[in-house]
VEXDOPA-144357 format. One record per residue (C-alpha): residue in three letters; x, y, z. Coordinates in steps of 0.02 Angstrom, whole numbers. Layout:
N
 type   east  north     up
  ALA      X      Y      Z
...
***
This chain:
336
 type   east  north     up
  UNK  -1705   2278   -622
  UNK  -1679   2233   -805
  UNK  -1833   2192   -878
  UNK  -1781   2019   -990
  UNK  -1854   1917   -883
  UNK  -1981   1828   -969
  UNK  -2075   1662   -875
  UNK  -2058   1578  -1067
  UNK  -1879   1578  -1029
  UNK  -1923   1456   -864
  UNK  -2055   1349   -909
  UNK  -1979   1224  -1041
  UNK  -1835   1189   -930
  UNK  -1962   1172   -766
  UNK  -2060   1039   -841
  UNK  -1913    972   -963
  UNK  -1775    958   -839
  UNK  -1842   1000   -636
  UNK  -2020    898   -657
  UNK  -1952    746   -732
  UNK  -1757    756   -705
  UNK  -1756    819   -530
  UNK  -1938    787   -443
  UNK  -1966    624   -565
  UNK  -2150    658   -562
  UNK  -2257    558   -647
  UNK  -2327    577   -841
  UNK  -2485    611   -762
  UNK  -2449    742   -635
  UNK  -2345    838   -788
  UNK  -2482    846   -866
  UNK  -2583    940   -736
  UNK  -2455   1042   -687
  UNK  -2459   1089   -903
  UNK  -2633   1124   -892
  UNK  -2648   1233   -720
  UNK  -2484   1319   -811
  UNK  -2599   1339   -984
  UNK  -2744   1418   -856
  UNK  -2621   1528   -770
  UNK  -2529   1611   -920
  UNK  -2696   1648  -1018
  UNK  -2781   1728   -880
  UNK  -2610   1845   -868
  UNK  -2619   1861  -1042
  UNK  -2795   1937  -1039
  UNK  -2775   2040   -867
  UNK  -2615   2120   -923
  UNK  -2654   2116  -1105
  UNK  -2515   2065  -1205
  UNK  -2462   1898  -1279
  UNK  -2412   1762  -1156
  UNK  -2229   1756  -1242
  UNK  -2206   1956  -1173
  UNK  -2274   1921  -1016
  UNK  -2109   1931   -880
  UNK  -2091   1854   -709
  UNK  -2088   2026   -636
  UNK  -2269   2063   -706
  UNK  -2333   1943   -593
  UNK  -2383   2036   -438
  UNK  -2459   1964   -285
  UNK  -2615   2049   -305
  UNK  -2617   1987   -490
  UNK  -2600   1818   -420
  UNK  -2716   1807   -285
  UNK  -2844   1875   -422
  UNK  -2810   1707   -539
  UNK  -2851   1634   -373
  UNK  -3029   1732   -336
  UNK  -3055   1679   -524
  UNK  -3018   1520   -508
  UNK  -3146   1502   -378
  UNK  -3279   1621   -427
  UNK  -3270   1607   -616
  UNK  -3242   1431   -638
  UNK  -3321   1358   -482
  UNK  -3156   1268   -386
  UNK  -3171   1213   -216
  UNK  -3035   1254   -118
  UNK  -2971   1109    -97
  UNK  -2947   1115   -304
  UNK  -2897   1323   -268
  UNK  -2748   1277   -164
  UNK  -2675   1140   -276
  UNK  -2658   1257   -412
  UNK  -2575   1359   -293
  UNK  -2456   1240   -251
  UNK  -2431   1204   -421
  UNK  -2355   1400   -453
  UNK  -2261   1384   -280
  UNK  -2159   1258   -355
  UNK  -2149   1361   -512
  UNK  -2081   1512   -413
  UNK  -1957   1408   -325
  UNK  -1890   1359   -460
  UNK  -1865   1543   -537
  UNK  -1800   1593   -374
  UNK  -1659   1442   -383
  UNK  -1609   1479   -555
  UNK  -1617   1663   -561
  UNK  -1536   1738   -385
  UNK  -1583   1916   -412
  UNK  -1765   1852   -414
  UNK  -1750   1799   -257
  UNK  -1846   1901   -139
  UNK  -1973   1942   -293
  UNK  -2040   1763   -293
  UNK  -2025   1750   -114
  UNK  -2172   1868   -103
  UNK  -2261   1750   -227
  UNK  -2210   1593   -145
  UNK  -2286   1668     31
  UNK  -2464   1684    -34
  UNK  -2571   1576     89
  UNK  -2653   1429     60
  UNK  -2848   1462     85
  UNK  -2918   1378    249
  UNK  -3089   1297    270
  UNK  -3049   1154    106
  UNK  -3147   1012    131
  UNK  -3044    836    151
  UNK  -3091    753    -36
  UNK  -3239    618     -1
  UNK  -3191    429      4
  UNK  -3304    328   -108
  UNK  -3286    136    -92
  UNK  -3387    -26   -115
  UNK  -3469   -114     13
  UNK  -3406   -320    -15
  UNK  -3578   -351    -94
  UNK  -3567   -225   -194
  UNK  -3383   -268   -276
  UNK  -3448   -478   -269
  UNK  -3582   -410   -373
  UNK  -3481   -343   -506
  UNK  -3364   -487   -501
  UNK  -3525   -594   -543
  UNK  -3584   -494   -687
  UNK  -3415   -535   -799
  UNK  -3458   -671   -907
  UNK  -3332   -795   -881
  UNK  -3366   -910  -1020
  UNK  -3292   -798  -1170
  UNK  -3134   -725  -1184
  UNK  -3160   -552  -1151
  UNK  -3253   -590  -1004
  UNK  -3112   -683   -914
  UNK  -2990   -540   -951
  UNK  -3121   -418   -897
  UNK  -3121   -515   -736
  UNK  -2942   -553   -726
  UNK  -2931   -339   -706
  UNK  -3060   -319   -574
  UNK  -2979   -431   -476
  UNK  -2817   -373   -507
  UNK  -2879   -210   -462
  UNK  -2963   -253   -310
  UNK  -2801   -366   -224
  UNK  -2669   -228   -258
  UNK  -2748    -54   -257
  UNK  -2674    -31   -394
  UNK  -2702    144   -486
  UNK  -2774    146   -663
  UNK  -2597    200   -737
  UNK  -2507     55   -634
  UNK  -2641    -89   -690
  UNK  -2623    -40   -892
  UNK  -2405    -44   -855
  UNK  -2405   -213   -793
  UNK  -2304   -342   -875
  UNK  -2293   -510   -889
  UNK  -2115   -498   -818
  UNK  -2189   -406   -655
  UNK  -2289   -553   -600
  UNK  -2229   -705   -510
  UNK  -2315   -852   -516
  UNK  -2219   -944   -386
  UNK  -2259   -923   -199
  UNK  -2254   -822   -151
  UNK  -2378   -744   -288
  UNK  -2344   -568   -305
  UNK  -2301   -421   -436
  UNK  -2206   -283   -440
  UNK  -2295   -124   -467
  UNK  -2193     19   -532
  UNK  -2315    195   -459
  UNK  -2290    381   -432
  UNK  -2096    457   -436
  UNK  -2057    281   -538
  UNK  -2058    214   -371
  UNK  -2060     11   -367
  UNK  -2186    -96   -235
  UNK  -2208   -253   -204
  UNK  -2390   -308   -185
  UNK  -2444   -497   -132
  UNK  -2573   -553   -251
  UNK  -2701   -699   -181
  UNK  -2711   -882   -251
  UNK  -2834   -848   -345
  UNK  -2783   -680   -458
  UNK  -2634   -768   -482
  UNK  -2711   -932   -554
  UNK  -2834   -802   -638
  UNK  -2685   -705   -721
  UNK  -2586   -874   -779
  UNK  -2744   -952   -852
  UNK  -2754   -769   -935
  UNK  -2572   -763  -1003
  UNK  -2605   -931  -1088
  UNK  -2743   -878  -1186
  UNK  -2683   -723  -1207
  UNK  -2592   -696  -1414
  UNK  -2419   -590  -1372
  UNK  -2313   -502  -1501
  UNK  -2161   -558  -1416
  UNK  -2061   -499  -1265
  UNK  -2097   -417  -1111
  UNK  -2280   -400  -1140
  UNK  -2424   -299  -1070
  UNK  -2516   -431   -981
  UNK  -2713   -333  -1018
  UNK  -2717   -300  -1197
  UNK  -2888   -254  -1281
  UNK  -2971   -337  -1430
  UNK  -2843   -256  -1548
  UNK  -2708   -333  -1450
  UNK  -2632   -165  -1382
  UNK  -2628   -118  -1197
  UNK  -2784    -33  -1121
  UNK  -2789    132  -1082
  UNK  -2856    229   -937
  UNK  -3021    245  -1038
  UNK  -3031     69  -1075
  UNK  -3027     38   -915
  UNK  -3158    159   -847
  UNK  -3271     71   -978
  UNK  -3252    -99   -909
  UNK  -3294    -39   -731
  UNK  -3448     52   -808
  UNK  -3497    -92   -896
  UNK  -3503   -223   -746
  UNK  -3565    -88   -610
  UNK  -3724    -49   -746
  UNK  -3750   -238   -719
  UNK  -3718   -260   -549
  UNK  -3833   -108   -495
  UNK  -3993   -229   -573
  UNK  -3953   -354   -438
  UNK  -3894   -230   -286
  UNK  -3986    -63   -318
  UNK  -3861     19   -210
  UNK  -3745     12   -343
  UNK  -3868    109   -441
  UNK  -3814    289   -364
  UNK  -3642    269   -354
  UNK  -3509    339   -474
  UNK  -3380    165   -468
  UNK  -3209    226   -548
  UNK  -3042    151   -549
  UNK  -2997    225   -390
  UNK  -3157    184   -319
  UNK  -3085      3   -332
  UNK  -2925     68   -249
  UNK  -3013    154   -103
  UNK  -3126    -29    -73
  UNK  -2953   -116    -65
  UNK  -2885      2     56
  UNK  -3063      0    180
  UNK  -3074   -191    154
  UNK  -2909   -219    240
  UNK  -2921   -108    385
  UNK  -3081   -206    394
  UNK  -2995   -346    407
  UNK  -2895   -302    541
  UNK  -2732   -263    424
  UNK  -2604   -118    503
  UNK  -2602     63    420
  UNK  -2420     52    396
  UNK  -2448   -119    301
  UNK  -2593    -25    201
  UNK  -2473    108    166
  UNK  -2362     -4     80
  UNK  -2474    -94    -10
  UNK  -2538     70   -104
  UNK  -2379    140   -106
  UNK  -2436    303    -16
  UNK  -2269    416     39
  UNK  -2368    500    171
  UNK  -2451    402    326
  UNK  -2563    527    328
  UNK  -2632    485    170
  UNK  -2663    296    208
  UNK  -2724    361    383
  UNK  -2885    463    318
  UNK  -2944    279    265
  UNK  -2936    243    477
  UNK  -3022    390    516
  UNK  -3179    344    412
  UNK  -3167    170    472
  UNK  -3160    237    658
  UNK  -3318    347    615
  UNK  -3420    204    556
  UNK  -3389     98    715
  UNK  -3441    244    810
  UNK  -3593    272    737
  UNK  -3641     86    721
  UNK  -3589     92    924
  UNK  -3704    222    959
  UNK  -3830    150    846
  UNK  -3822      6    981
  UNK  -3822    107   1111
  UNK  -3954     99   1251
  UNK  -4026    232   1325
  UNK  -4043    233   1507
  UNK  -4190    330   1585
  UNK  -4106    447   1735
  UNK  -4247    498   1848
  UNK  -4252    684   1857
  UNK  -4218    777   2021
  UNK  -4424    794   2037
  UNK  -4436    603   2037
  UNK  -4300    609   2174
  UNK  -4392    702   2271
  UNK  -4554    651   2252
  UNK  -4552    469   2369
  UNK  -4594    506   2526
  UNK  -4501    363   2576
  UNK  -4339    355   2501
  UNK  -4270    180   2539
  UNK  -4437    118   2473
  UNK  -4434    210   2305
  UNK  -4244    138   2288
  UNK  -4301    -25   2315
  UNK  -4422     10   2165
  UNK  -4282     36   2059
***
């Protein structure tokens, strides 16, 4: 086989053309893919020794592979879970080589076959007890400004599930204030949802819009003291800020690590609490697999049966000695 096969040639049409073109992913999920890709090429770089521009799609071996894999978890401590999305992340690299260059075929077929590692442990679900998310709704100070708009997020958070990315694209065009209230969230793949918003966010989010200075246009409705939209950092900080004050009042706030998607697992447990179908669930948090919605029912199902068994009572069952120890049987029953 001619050796001009160089994975350069590949990679700035796979994430300029196949990742956004074909599998519309996400600005987000680009950029991990970039980084696992930037991980990837300079461990090849160092184990074959020569520059990443020389290195060619037919110097990447199976063994070589499964040895950025062993790295990956010995060297820089992944999980497995973290092990086998990188994984899947070349997968879809070598698929595309394979689709693009024919008499590569069978080569990355060999690559694509490496197994995914068993024994990964399903990613913990942290979320807020409805104390603990009151609580942080109580520490914004809702008689400035800042406050109100710091509130106006939470809660806008906390009714739609909405990721971090989603909550800082919102526009004022995406909201309607007519009933019924609701917005329309644009999420992963540039995939639209509709989300029902209560009463209250959306009296929250009109009172907001009115005091609220706009340049003009289709607006970002949460825009931070410079009058740009937040970012994903911005964000995080407000969270931080209200959960530090929160945790003086509930101290079991004072262990817990809240994040935006903290907020999004609480919205998802809250309504299966309340009795509110998976499928509905699904929808609301735009999920494309039921089994990712369904993990959320599994917890839930694990709590009741460890609150049941909590309850419990625990019958005492005479022993076979006992049994046989009346001398009169229907007078030992009768004892019972």
């Amino acid at each position: 086989m001619k050796r001009d096969y160089y994975i350069s040639k590949y990679l700035r049409p796979f994430f300029q053309n196949y990742l956004v073109h074909q599998r519309n992913m996400s600005e987000d999920s680009i950029k991990s893919y970039r980084d696992v890709m930037k991980l990837f090429l300079c461990f090849m770089s160092t184990r074959l020794k020569m520059p990443t521009v020389n290195i060619q799609v037919t110097d990447l071996t199976k063994s070589i592979v499964i040895e950025f894999l062993a790295y990956l978890e010995n060297t820089r401590g992944n999980k497995i879970q973290t092990r086998n999305q990188r994984l899947s992340i070349l997968r879809s690299l070598f698929t595309y080589i394979a689709s693009e260059e024919p008499l590569l075929n069978e080569y990355c077929r060999r690559l694509i076959e490496i197994p995914f590692k068993r024994g990964a442990a399903l990613p913990e679900i942290k979320y807020l007890e409805r104390e603990e998310i009151a609580a942080i709704f109580d520490a914004t100070d809702k008689t400035t400004l800042s406050g109100r708009r710091d509130y106006a997020i939470l809660l806008f958070m906390y009714n739609t599930g909405a990721r971090v990315r989603e909550t800082v694209d919102v526009c004022k065009s995406q909201i309607s204030f007519n009933r019924p209230y609701k917005v329309e969230i644009l999420g992963k793949g540039s995939k639209w949802r509709t989300c029902p918003l209560w009463k209250e966010t959306a009296k929250i989010l009109q009172h907001l819009l009115s005091e609220t200075k706009f340049s003009g246009g289709d607006s970002h409705i949460f825009l931070n003291r410079s009058g740009q939209p937040f970012s994903r950092f911005g964000i995080l900080k407000i969270i931080d800020k209200y959960k530090d004050k929160a945790a003086l009042k509930i101290k079991s706030l004072e262990t817990k690590n809240v994040t935006p998607h903290t907020l999004r697992h609480t919205t998802a447990m809250h309504l299966l609490q309340s009795g509110v179908d998976i499928n509905v669930i699904r929808s609301w948090l735009g999920h494309v697999d039921l089994r990712t919605t369904h993990c959320y029912a599994e917890i839930d199902l694990a709590m009741k049966k460890k609150a049941l068994e909590a309850c419990e009572i625990k019958s005492k069952i005479p022993s076979r000695a006992q049994w046989h120890s009346s001398p009169e049987i229907l007078t030992w029953l009768e004892s019972l």
